[in-house]
C-alpha positions in Angstrom: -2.1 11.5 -12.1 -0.8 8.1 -10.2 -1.9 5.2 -11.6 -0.8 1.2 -11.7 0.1 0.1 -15.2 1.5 -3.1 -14.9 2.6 -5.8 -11.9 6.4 -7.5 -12.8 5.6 -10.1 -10.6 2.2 -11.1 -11.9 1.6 -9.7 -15.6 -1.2 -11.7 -15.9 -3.0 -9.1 -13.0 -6.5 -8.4 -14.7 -7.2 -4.9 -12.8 -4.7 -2.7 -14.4 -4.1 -0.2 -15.8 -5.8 1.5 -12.8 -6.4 4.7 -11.6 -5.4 5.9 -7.8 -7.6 8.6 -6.4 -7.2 9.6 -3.4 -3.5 8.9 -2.8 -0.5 10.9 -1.5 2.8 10.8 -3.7 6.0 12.6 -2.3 8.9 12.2 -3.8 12.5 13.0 -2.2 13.7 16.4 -3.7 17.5 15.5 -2.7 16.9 11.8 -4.1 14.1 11.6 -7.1 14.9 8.2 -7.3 12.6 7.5 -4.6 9.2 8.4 -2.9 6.7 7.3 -1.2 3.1 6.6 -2.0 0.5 6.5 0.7 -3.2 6.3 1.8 -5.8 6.0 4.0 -6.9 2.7 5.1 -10.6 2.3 5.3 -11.0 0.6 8.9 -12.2 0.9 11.8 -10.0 -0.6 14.3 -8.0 0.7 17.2 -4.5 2.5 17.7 -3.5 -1.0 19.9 -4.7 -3.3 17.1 -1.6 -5.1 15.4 -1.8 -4.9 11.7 -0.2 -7.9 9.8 0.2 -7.5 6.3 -0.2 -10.9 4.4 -1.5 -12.5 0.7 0.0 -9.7 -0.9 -2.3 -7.1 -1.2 -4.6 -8.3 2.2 -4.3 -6.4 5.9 -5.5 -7.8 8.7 -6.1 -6.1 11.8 -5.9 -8.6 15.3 -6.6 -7.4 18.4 -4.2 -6.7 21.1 -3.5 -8.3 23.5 -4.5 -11.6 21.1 -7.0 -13.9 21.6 -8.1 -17.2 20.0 -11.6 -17.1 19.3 -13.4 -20.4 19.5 -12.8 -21.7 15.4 -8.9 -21.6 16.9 -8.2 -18.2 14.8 -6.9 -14.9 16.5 -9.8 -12.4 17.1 -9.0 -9.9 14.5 -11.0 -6.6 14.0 -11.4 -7.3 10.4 -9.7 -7.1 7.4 -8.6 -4.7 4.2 -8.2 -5.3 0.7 -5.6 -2.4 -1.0 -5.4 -1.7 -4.5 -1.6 -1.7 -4.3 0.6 -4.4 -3.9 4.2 -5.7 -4.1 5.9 -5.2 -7.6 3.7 -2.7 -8.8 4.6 -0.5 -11.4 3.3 3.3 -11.0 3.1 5.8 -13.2 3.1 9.5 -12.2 4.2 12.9 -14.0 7.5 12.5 -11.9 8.4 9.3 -14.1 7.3 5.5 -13.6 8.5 3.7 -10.2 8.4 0.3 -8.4 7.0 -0.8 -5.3 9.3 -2.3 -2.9 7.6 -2.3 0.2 4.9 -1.3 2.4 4.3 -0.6 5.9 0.6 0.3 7.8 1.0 3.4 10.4 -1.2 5.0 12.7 -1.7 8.3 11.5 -3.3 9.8 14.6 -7.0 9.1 14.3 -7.1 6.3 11.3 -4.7 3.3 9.8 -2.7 4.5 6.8 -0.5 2.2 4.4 2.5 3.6 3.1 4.4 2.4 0.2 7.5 2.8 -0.8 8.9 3.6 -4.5 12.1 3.4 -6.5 11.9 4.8 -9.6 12.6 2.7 -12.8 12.1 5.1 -15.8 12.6 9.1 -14.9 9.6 11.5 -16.6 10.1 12.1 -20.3 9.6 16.3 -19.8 6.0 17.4 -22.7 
């Protein structure tokens, strides 16, 4: 089980507690304190497009080599909303950890996001 419970940054966030399905967690055997939380970003954009994370919890995806369109905005091949975002706090069965940055990757044939985790309370064992 992953799931958001809370946001330090913004407690008043209305959409937790939530839920992840479909998410990787992996969490460093020589250093529990930390892991890594990723997913598969639900676009279909090229390797050469340049991802630009921005508004917290928004990626946008502008074509490369970039172009003004004629509104005077980059030509971007759209956009994605995740359900993660800065200062999140996750719970897992590994104990509860903080968000503390992200990064998007190509992953060989799709965009991924991966996020990274410092844990902030270790797993009280059942």
């Amino acid at each position: 089980m992953i799931r958001v419970v809370r946001n330090q940054l913004f407690p008043y966030r209305r959409d937790v507690p939530q839920e992840l399905v479909g998410y990787g967690l992996f969490i460093d055997v020589d250093a529990p304190w930390r892991g890594h939380l990723t997913h598969r970003l639900d676009i279909d954009a090229p390797e050469s497009a340049d991802p630009l994370c921005c508004y917290r919890r928004t990626v946008i995806f502008y074509e490369q080599p970039l172009r003004v369109e004629e509104d005077g905005n980059w030509a971007e091949y759209g956009r994605v909303e995740t359900a993660v975002m800065l200062d999140d706090v996750i719970e897992t069965e590994h104990g509860v950890y903080l968000v503390h940055s992200g990064k998007v990757r190509w992953c060989g044939d799709h965009w991924g996001m991966v996020w990274r985790l410092r844990r902030v309370e270790e797993a009280v064992p059942a």
